[in-house]
FIFISE-860172 format. One record per residue (C-alpha): x, y, z; residue in three letters; residue number from 1. Coordinates in steps of 0.25 Angstrom, whole numbers. Layout:
residues N
      px      py      pz    aa     i
       X       Y       Z   ALA   NUM
...
This chain:
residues 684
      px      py      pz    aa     i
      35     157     -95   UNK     1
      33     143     -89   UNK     2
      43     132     -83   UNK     3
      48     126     -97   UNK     4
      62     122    -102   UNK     5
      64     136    -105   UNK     6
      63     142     -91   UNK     7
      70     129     -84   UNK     8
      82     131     -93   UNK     9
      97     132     -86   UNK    10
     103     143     -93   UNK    11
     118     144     -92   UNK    12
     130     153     -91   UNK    13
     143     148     -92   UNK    14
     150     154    -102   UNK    15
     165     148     -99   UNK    16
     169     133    -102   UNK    17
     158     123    -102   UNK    18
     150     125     -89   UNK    19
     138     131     -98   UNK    20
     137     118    -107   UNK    21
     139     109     -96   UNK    22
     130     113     -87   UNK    23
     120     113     -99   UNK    24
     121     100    -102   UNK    25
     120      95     -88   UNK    26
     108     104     -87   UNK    27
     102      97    -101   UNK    28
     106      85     -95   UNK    29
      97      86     -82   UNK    30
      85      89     -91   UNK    31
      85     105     -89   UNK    32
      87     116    -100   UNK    33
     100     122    -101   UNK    34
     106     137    -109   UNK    35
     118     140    -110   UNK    36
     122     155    -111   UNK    37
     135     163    -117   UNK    38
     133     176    -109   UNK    39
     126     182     -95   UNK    40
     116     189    -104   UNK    41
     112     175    -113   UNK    42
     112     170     -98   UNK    43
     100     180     -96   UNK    44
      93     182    -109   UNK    45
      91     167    -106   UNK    46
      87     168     -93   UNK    47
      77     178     -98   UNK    48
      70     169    -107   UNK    49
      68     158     -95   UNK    50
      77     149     -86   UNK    51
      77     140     -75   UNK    52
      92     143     -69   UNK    53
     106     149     -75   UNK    54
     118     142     -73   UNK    55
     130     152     -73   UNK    56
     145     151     -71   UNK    57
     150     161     -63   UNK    58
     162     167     -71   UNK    59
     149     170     -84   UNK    60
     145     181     -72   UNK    61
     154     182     -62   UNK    62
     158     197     -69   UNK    63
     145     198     -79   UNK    64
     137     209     -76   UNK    65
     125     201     -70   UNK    66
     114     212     -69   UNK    67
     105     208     -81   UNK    68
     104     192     -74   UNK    69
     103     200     -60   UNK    70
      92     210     -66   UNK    71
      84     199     -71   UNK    72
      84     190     -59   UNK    73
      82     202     -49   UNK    74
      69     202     -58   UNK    75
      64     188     -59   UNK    76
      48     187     -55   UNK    77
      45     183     -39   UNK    78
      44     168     -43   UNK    79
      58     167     -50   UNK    80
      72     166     -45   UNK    81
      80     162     -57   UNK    82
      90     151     -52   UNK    83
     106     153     -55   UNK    84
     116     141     -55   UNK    85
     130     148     -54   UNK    86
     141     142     -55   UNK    87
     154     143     -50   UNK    88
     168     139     -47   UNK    89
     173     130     -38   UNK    90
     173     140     -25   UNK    91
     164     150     -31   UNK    92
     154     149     -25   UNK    93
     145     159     -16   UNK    94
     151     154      -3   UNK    95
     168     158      -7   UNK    96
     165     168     -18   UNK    97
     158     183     -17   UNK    98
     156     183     -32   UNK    99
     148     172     -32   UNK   100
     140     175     -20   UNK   101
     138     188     -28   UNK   102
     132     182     -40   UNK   103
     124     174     -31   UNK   104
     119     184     -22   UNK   105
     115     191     -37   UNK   106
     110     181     -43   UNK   107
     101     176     -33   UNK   108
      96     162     -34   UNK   109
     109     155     -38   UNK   110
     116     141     -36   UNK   111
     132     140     -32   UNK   112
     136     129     -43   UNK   113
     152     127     -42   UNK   114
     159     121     -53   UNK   115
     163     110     -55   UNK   116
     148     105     -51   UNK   117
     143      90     -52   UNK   118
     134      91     -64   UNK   119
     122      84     -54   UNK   120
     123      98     -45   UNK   121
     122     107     -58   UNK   122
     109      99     -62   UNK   123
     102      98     -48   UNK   124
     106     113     -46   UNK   125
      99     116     -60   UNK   126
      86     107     -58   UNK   127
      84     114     -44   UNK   128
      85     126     -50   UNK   129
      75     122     -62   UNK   130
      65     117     -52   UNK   131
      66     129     -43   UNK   132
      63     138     -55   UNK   133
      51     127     -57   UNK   134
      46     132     -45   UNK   135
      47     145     -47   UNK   136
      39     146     -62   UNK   137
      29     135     -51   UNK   138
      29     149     -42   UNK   139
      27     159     -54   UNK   140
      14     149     -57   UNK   141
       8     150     -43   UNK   142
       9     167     -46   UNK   143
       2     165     -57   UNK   144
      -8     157     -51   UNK   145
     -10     168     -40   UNK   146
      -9     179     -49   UNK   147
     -21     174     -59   UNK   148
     -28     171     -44   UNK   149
     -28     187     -41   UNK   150
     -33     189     -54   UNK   151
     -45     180     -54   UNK   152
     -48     187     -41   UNK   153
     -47     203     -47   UNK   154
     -55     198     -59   UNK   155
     -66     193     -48   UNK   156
     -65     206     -41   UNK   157
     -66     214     -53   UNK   158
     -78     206     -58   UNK   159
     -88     207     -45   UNK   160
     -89     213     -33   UNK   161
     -92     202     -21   UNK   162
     -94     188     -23   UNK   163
     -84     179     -28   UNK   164
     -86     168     -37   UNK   165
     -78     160     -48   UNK   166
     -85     149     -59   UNK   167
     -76     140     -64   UNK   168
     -77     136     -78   UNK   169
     -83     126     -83   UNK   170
     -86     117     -71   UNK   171
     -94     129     -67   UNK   172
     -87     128     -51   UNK   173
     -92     140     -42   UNK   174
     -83     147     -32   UNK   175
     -90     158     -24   UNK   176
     -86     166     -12   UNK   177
     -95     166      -1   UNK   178
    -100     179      -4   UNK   179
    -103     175     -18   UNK   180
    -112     163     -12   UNK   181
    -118     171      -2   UNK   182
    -125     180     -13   UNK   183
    -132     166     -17   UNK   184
    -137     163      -3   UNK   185
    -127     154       3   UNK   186
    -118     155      14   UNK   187
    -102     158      15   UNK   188
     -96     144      12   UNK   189
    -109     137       8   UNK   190
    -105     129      -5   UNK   191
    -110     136     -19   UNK   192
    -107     129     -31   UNK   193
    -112     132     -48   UNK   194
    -123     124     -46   UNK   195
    -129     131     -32   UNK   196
    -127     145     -40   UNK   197
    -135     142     -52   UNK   198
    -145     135     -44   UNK   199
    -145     151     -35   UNK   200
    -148     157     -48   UNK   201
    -161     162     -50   UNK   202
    -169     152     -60   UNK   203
    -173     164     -69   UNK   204
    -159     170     -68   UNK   205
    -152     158     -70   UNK   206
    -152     159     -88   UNK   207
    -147     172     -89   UNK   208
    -134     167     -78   UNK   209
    -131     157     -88   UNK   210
    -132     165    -100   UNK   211
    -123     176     -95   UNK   212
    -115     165     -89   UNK   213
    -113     157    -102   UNK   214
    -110     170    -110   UNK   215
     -97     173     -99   UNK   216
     -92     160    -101   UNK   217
     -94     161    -117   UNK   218
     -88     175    -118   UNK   219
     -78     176    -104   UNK   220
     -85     188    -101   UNK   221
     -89     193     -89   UNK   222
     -99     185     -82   UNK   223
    -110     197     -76   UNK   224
    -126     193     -71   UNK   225
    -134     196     -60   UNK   226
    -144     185     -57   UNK   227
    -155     181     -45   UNK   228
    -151     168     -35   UNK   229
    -161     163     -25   UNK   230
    -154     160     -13   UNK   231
    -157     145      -4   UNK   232
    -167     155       4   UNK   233
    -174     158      -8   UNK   234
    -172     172      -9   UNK   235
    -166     179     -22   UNK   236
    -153     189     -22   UNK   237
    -146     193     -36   UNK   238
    -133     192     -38   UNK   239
    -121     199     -48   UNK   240
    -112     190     -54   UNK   241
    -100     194     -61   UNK   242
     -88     187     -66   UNK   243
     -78     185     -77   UNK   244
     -71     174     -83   UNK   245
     -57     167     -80   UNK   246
     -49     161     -91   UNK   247
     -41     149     -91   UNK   248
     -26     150     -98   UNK   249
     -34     143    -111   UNK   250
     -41     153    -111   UNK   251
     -56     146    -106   UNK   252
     -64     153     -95   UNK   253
     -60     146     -82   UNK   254
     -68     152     -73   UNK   255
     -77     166     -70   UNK   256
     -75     172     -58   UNK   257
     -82     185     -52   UNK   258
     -92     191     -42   UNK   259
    -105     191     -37   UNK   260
    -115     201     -29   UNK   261
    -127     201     -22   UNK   262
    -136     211     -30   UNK   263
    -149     207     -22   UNK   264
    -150     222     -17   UNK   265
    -148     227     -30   UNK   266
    -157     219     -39   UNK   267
    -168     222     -28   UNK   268
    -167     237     -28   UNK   269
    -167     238     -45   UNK   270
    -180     227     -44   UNK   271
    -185     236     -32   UNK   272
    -183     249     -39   UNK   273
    -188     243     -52   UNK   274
    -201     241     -45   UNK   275
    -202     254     -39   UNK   276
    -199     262     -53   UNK   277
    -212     254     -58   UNK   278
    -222     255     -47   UNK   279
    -217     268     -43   UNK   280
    -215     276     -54   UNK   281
    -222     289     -49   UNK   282
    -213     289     -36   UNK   283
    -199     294     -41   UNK   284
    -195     300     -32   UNK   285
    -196     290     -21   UNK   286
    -190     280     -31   UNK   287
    -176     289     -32   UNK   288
    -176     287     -16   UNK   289
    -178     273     -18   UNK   290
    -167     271     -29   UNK   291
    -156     281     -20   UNK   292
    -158     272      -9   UNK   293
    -155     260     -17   UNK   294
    -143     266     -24   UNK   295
    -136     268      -9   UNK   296
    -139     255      -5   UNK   297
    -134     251     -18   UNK   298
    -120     259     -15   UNK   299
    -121     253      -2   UNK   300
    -122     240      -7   UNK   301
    -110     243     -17   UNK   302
    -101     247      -3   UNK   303
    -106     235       4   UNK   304
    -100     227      -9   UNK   305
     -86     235     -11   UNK   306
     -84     233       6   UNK   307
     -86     218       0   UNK   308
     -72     220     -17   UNK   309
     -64     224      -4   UNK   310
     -67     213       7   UNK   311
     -68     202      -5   UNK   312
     -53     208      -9   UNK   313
     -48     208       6   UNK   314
     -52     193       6   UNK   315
     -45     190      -8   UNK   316
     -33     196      -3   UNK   317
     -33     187       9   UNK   318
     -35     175       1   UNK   319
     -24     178      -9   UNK   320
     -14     180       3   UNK   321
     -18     167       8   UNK   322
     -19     159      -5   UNK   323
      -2     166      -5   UNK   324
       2     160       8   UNK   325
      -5     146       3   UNK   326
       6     147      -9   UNK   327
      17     152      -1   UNK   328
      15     139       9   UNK   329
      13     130      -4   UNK   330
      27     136     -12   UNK   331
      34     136       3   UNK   332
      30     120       4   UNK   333
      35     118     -13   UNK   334
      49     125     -10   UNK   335
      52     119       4   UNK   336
      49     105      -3   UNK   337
      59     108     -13   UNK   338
      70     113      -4   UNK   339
      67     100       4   UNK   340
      71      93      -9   UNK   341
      84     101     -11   UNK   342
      87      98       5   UNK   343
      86      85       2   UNK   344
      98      84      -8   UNK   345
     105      92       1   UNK   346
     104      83      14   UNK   347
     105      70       6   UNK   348
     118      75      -1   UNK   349
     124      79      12   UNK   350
     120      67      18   UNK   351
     128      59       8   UNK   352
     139      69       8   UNK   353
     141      68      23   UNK   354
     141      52      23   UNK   355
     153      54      11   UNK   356
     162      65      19   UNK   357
     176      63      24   UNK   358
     176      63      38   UNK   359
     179      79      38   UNK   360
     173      87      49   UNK   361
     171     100      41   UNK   362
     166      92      29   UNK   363
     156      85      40   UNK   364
     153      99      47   UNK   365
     149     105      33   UNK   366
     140      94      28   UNK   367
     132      93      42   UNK   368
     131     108      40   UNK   369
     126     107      27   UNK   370
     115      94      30   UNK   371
     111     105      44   UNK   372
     107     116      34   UNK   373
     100     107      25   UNK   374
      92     100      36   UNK   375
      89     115      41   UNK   376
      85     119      27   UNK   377
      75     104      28   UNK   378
      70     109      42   UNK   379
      65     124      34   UNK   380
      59     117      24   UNK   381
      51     110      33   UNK   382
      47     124      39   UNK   383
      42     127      25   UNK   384
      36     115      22   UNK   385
      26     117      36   UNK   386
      22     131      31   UNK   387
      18     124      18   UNK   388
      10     115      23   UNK   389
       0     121      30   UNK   390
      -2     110      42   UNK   391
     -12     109      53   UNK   392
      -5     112      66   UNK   393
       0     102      75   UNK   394
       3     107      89   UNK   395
      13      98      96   UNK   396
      22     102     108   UNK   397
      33     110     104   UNK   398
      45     116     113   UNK   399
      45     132     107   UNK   400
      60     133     110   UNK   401
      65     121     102   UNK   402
      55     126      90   UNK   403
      62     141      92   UNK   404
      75     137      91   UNK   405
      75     128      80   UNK   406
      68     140      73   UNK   407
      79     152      76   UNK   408
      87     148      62   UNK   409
      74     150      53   UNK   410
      70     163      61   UNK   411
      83     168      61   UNK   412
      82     165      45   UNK   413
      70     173      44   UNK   414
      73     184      52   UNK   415
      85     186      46   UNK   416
      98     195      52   UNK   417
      92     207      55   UNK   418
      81     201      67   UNK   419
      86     197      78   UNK   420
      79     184      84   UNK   421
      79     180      99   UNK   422
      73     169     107   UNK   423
      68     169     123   UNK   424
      63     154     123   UNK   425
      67     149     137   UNK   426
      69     133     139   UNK   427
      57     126     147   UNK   428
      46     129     140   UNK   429
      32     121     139   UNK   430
      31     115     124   UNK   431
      24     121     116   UNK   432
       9     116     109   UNK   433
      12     121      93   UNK   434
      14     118      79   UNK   435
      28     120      78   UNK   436
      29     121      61   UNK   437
      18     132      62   UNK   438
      24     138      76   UNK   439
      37     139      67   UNK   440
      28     145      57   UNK   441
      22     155      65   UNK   442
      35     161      72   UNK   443
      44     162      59   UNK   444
      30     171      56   UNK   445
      32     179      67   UNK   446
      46     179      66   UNK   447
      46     185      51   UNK   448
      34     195      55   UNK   449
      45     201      63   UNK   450
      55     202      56   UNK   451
      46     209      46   UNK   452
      43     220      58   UNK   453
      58     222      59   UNK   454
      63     225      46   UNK   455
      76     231      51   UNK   456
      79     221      60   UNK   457
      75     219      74   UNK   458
      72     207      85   UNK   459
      64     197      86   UNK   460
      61     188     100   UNK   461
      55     175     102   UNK   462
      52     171     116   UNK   463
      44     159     121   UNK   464
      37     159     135   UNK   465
      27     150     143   UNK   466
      12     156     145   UNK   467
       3     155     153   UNK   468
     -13     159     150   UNK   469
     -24     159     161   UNK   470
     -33     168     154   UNK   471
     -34     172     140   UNK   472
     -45     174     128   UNK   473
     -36     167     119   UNK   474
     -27     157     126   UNK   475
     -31     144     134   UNK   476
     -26     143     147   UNK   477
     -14     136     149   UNK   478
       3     136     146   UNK   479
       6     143     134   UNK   480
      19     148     127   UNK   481
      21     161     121   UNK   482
      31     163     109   UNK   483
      33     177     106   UNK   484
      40     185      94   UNK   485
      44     199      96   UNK   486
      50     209      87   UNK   487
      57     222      87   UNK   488
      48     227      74   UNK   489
      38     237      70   UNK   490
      28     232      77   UNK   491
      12     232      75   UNK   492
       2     245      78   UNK   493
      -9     241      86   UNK   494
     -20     241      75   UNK   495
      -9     232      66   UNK   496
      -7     221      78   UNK   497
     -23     218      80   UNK   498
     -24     213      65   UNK   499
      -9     207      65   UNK   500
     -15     195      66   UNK   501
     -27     195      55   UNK   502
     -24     187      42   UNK   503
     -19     193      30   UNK   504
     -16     206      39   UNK   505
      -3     212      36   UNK   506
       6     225      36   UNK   507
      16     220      27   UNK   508
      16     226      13   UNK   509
       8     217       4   UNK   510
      15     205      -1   UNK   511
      22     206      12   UNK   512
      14     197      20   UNK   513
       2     190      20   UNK   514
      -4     193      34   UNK   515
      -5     178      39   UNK   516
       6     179      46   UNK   517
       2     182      61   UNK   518
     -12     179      59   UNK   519
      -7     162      55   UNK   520
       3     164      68   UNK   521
     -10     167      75   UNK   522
     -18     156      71   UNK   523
      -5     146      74   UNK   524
      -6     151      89   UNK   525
     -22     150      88   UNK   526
     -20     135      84   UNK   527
     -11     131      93   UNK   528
     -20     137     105   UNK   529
     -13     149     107   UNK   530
     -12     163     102   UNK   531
      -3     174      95   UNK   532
      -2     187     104   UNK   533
       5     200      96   UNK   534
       8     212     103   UNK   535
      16     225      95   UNK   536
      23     238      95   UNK   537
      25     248      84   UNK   538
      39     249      83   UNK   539
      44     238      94   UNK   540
      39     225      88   UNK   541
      28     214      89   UNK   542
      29     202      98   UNK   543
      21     190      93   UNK   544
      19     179     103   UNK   545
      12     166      99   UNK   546
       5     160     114   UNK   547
       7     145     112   UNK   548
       0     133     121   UNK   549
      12     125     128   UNK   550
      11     110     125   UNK   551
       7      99     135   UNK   552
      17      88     130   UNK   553
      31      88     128   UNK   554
      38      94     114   UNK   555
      37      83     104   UNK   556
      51      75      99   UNK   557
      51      67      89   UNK   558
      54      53      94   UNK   559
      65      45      85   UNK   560
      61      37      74   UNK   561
      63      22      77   UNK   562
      76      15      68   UNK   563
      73       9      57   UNK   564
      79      -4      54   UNK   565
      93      -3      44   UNK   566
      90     -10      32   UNK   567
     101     -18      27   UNK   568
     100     -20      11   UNK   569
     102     -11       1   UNK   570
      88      -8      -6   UNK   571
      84      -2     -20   UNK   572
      77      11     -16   UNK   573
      69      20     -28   UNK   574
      72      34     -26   UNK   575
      61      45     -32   UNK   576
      63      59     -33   UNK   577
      63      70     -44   UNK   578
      75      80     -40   UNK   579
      87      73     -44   UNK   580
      93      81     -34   UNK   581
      87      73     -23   UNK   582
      87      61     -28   UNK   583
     103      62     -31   UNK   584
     103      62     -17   UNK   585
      94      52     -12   UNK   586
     100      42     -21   UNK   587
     114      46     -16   UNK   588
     108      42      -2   UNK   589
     101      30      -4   UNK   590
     115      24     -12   UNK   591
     122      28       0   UNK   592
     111      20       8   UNK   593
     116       8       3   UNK   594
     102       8      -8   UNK   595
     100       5     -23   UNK   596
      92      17     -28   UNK   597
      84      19     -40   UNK   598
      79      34     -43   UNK   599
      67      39     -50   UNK   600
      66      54     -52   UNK   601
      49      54     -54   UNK   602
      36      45     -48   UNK   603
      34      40     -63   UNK   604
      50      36     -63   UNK   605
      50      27     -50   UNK   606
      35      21     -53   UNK   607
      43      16     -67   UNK   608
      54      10     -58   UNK   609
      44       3     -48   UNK   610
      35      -2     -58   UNK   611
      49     -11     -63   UNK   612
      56     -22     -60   UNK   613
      66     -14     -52   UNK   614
      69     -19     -36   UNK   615
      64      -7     -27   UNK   616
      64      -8     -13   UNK   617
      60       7      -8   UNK   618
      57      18     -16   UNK   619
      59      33     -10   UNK   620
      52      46     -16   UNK   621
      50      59     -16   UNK   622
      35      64     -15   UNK   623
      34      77     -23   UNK   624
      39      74     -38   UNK   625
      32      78     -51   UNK   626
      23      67     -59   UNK   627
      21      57     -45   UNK   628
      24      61     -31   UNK   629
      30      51     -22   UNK   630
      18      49     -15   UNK   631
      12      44     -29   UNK   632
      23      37     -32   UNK   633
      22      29     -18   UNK   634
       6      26     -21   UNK   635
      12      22     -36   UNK   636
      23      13     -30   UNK   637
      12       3     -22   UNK   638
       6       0     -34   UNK   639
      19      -6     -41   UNK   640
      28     -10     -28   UNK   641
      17     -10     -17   UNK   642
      28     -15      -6   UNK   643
      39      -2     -10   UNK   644
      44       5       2   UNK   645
      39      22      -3   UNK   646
      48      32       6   UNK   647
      43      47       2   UNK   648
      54      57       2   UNK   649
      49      71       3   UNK   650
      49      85       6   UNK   651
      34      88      10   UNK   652
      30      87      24   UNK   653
      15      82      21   UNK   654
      11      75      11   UNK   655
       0      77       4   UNK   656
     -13      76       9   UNK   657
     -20      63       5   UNK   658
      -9      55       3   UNK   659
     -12      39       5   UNK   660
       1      32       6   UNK   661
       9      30      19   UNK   662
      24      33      14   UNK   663
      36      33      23   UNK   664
      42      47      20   UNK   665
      54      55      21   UNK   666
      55      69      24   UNK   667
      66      77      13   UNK   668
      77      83      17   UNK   669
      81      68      24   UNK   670
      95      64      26   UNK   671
     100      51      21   UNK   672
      97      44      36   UNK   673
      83      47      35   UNK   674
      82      42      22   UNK   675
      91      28      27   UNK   676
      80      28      38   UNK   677
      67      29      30   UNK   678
      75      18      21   UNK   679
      77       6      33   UNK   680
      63       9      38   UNK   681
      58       5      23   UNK   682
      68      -5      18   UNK   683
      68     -13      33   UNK   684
C-alpha cells in the first residue's frame, strides 16, 4: 500500500454529541481525509484497511476493552508507529489524571487534545501527524530499496563464484570489481569500460559473445560463455562468465549482473591433455598420472577459489553495514530538520505569549521554563544535525571542562537511571586542540559502549588530565590531555581487546552494532594528532582514554555581533513557508513587529506574488519546501525584483553544495529578536 487518500485519512471515534462531525469537517476543511466511526471495533476494522491517525474522545474507550487496537499496534512493522489524537476533557490530561496517562502509556504514540480546542490546534496537530506518517511510508521505501539491494547481491553470489560485474541495459554501462578486471589484465582501480572489454575479447571469440549475449537479453535467461581475451601485454587467459538478468517493476531487463573466473589453468590442461591423448596414445598409463595430477591442481584451484564465495561475502557484509550507517546519518539529519521546524512554532509562539502575559511571576517563571526546554530541545538537534553531515574536522582551541559540563544533561539521558556518572575535571587546565561537535560525538560513543557493558547498572568515570610525552612510537612530543572513560562492566579478554578497534568488529549480537564504533573514536584521535589507548578486565570494566594535543591559543569566544541600526517604518514583508504551522507563528511575529505581511505557502505561490504589481520591500523563506526551494526561489526572485532584500529561514546547518547565491540566513529555532535583528540590518 502507498501513501494515498486512503492511507492519510483521520478516522474518528467520538461517538457522543457532535465531536465526531466537527472534527471531520475541520479535518475536510484543511484538505485531509476524514472517517467517522460508530464503535471501537468500526474504529479498527478502519484502521485496518489504512490510516494516517485516529482521533478518539476519551469516554468511546475510557472502559472499552482496548486489546484488539492494543494487539494491532503492538504489531505494526518496524517503520510504523500509527499516530493517536485523544481527546480529552478540560483537566484530563496525562499530567492530572492516571486514566489517561494509562491509555497513553497503551496507546503509545498519542497526542493530549483537551476540549474545547481551537479548531487551528486540531488541524496542525492532524497535519503533523499526517506528515509524520509521510515519513514513515518514506522509511518503509528506503527498506525496500535495501532489501532488493541484498537480493541483487545473493543473485550475484548464486550466479558465479569470484569476479563481480553488472551490465546495465541498454546503455551497455560496465561495473566490475577489481578482481573482475584483473582477469582482463588490468590493475585494481584502473578504469574498464563496455568498450575496453569487447576490445579484450579475443577477435575469433568475439561472434559467439555476442550471440549467446543477444540470446540472454532476447529470452532473460541466464547469460553462460567462456571465451579468450588478450591482455595489454599480449598474452591470452580465458575467462567464465556467468550472469543472469534483472528486471525492471515493468517488467523489461534492467540489468545482468554475475560473476566472472580466471579459467586460463583449466583450458590449458584440457588443450594440453588433448595433445597428449593424440600424440601419445600408446602411453596410457603415463597419461593417467598426468590427468591425476591435473585433477589435484584442479581441486586445489577449486579451494583457492572458495577461500576467495567467503572473503568476497566478508567484504559484502562490511559494505552493507557501511552503506546502514550512511542512511541512519541521512534519516538522523531528515528528522532533526523537522523537529527544528516543530521548535520553531514552539519558541515563536512563547515569544509572542510572554510579550502578552500579565505581569504574574509564576506565569513568567513557567513560559521562561518552557522557551529553556525548547532551546535545549534546538541545541540536540543541532547535535543530530553534525552527525548527519559528515563534516571535515575543524580543530579549534577548546576548554575540555566547559565542553564536559555542557554535556552532563544529554549523557545523563543516555545512560539512563541505573549508571552512575562522575566527573574528575580539575579547573586550570591548558585548552585543548579538537573538533569539539565530533569530540562530543566520540565521548557519547564511549559513554553508550559502557552502558552496554553494565546491563544491570554500574558506574562510569570521566576524568581529565595534563600529559606530558617525551618518548613515544605514537605521539609527538609535546603537552597533551588525556580524557578517560572507565566503566564498572564486563570487561574485554585479551584476545577480544587487540581487535577492539578493527572496523566492523563487534561482540554484540548482530543488528546490535555495527562495529564502527571504537574504530571512528580512533581515527577521531588519529586526526587530531593524538591517540586512543584501551586497557580491560574481565569482570572489572574497560577504561577508554582518548590522548588529546593541548592548544597553543586561547579557547575561542564568539565576539558579539555589531548593532544593527533600528529601522523606523513599517515595511511590507513576503513571508514563504509550507507548514502552516510555522508560518501562523512567523506572521504573528512579524505583525507584532510593527510590519504588513503577505504569506505564500510554496515557491510557485510567492514567484506569482512578485511577478505583480504588489509593493514588497523584503521577502523571508524557508529553503526546504516541495516544487521550489528557497534557494531557488531567491535565484527566481533577481530575475523579477533584482534589488529585493532574500533572508533564508532554515533548519539545515549547510547548505547544499554548489550553491551560487550569497543569502543572509537565519538559523531555526530563532526567537523573535533574532528575527527583528536580521530585519534592521536588511531594511536600514
Amino acid at each position: 500500500m502507498i501513501a494515498g487518500p486512503s492511507s492519510e485519512r483521520a478516522i474518528i471515534l467520538a461517538p457522543k454529541g457532535r465531536d465526531a462531525s466537527v472534527a471531520a469537517a475541520l479535518i475536510r476543511e484543511a484538505g485531509y481525509h476524514a472517517q467517522a466511526c460508530g464503535d471501537l471495533a468500526a474504529l479498527l476494522s478502519e484502521i485496518e484497511g489504512g490510516a494516517g491517525l485516529a482521533v478518539i474522545a476519551d469516554e468511546a474507550i475510557k472502559t472499552a476493552d482496548l486489546r484488539g487496537l492494543v494487539n494491532w499496534l503492538n504489531d505494526q512493522p518496524p517503520w510504523s508507529d500509527f499516530p493517536i489524537v485523544l481527546l480529552t476533557h478540560q483537566g484530563g490530561g496525562p499530567e492530572r489524571n492516571p486514566d489517561a496517562a494509562r491509555i497513553g502509556e497503551a496507546l503509545g504514540n498519542v497526542t493530549f487534545l483537551e476540549r474545547p480546542f481551537h479548531p487551528t490546534t486540531l488541524v496542525s496537530i492532524v497535519g503533523s501527524a499526517i506528515r509524520g506518517r509521510r515519513r514513515q511510508y518514506e522509511t518503509r521505501a528506503i527498506l525496500a530499496d535495501l532489501t532488493a539491494g541484498e537480493n541483487l547481491l545473493q543473485t550475484a553470489l548464486n550466479a558465479g563464484r569470484l569476479g563481480a560485474l553488472e551490465l546495465h541495459l541498454p546503455d551497455c554501462e560496465l561495473e566490475a570489481s577489481d578482481i573482475c578486471i584483473g582477469f582482463f589484465g588490468r590493475k585494481p582501480g584502473e578504469s574498464f569500460t563496455y568498450k575496453d572489454l569487447l576490445e579484450a575479447v579475443h577477435p575469433d571469440d568475439r561472434a559467439r559473445r555476442f550471440e549467446v549475449l543477444d540470446q540472454a537479453i532476447a529470452t532473460g535467461g541466464d547469460y553462460s560463455i567462456e571465451y579468450r581475451n588478450v591482455w595489454p601485454d599480449g598474452s591470452q587467459h580465458w575467462v567464465d562468465v556467468r550472469a543472469r538478468a534483472v528486471r525492471r517493476p515493468d517488467g523489461s531487463i534492467r540489468s545482468l549482473v554475475g560473476v566472472c573466473s580466471d579459467i586460463t589453468a583449466r583450458k590449458t590442461a584440457e588443450i594440453d591433455r588433448e595433445n597428449l591423448l593424440a600424440q601419445l596414445a600408446a602411453e596410457r598409463t603415463a597419461l593417467a598420472e598426468l590427468t591425476a595430477t591435473l585433477e589435484q591442481r584442479v581441486e586445489e584451484r577449486s579451494a583457492d577459489l572458495m577461500k576467495a564465495v567467503i572473503a568476497r561475502e566478508k567484504a559484502q557484509e562490511q559494505l552493507r553495514q557501511a552503506q546502514k550507517m550512511e542512511i541512519i546519518g541521512q534519516l538522523t539529519g531528515g528528522v532533526a530538520h523537522d523537529f527544528n521546524n516543530l521548535l520553531m512554532a514552539v519558541m515563536g509562539n512563547l515569544d509572542l505569549l510572554r510579550k502578552r502575559l500579565p505581569d504574574d511571576p509564576r506565569l513568567q517563571r513557567l513560559v521562561e521554563g518552557a522557551i529553556q526546554g525548547a532551546e535545549r530541545g534546538a541545541s540536540l538537534t543541532q547535535r543530530l544535525l553534525a552527525f548527519a553531515r559528515q563534516q571535515d574536522l575543524r580543530a579549534v582551541s577548546v576548554d575540555l571542562r566547559a565542553l564536559m559540563e555542557g554535556m552532563v544533561d544529554l549523557l545523563e539521558r543516555s545512560l539512563g537511571p541505573r549508571v552512575e556518572l562522575r566527573l574528575d575535571i580539575p579547573q586550570g587546565l591548558p585548552p585543548a586542540r579538537i573538533d569539539a561537535n565530533q569530540l562530543e560525538l566520540a565521548i557519547l560513543n564511549l559513554a553508550i559502549n559502557a552502558r552496554d557493558a553494565m546491563p544491570d547498572g554500574g558506574r562510569i568515570d570521566i576524568r581529565v588530565a595534563e600529559y606530558q610525552v617525551k618518548r613515544d612510537a605514537t605521539l609527538a612530543p609535546g603537552r597533551y590531555l588525556r580524557l578517560s572513560a572507565a566503566d564498572t562492566g564486563s570487561g574485554m579478554s585479551s584476545e577480544i581487546l587487540k581487535r577492539a578497534i578493527e572496523p566492523f568488529f563487534s561482540t554484540k549480537q548482530v543488528g546490535k552494532g555495527t562495529g564502527l564504533g571504537l574504530s571512528m573514536v580512533h581515527g577521531l584521535a588519529v586526526q587530531l594528532g593524538g591517540t586512543l589507548q584501551l586497557t580491560s578486565t574481565v569482570g572489572k570494566g574497560t577504561c577508554a582514554t582518548l590522548v588529546l594535543p593541548v592548544a597553543t591559543v586561547a579557547p575561542e569566544t564568539e565576539s558579539p555581533a555589531p548593532a544593527a541600526e533600528k529601522t523606523k517604518r513599517s515595511a511590507v514583508i513576503l513571508f514563504v513557508d509550507d507548514d502552516p504551522l510555522i508560518a501562523m507563528s512567523t506572521i504573528e511575529m512579524l505583525e507584532d513587529l510593527g510590519h504588513r505581511v503577505i504569506g505564500a505557502n510554496s515557491g510557485k505561490h510567492a514567484l506569482d506574488i512578485l511577478k505583480s504589481e504588489q509593493p514588497i520591500d523584503l521577502m523571508v523563506t524557508d529553503h526546504m519546501m516541495p516544487g521550489m526551494t528557497g534557494l531557488e526561489l531567491a535565484a527566481a526572485s533577481r530575475e523579477v525584483r533584482p534589488s529585493l532584500p532574500v533572508l533564508l529561514a532554515t533548519g539545515y546547518a549547510e547548505l547544499p553544495e554548489g550553491t551560487q547565491l550569497d543569502l543572509p540566513r537565519l538559523a531555526k529555532p530563532y526567537h523573535q529578536d533574532q528575527l527583528r535583528d536580521q530585519l534592521d540590518q536588511l531594511l536600514s
